[in-house]
N, C-alpha and C positions, 0 to 999 in steps of 0.2 A: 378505434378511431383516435389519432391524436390532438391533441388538445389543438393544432393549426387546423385540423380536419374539422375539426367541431368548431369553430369562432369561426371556420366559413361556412360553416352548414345552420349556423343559428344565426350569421349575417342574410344571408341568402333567404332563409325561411321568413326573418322578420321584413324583409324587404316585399316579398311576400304576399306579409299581412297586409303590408300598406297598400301594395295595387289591388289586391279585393276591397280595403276598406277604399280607394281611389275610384273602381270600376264600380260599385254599391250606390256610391255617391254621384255616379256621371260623370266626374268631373277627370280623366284621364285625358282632353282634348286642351283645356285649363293650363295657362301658363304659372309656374310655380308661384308669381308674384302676387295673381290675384287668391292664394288661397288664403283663408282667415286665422287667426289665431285657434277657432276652435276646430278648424280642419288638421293644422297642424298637430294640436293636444292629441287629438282623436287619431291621428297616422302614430304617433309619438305610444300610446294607448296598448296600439295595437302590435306595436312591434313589441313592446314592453311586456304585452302578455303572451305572445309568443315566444319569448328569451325564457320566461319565469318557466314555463311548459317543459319547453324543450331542457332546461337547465334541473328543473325535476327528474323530469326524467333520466336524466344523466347521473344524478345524487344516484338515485336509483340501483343504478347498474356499475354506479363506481362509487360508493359511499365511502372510497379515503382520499375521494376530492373534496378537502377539508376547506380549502381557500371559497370553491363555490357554493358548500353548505354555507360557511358563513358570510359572504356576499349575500344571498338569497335572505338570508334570517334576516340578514341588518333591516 
């Protein structure tokens, strides 16, 4: 997978997260304006813990991606 394959396949995943965390919450019928700040943290949350995963995993299987070991650490 190239590194363009993978920044869409971890956009796409974490986007994702949001419509389960969206769909969990009822709230997919919700126009974007009325959601709260702590709906946003929490879609925000969850994409972020699907990046960190998926971005493991990829350490993983490509450990002389050096640049994304240390993004993660930071």
């Amino acid at each position: 997978m190239t590194d363009d394959e993978w920044q869409e396949a971890v956009t796409h995943k974490a986007a994702q997260a949001i419509a389960a965390w969206l769909e969990a919450k009822g709230r997919l019928e919700r126009p974007i304006h009325s959601l709260t700040m702590p709906d946003l943290e929490a879609m925000a949350s969850a994409a972020i813990c699907r990046f960190v995963v998926m971005g493991s995993e990829r350490i993983k299987t490509r450990p002389q991606d050096e640049d994304l070991t240390r993004f993660l650490l930071a």
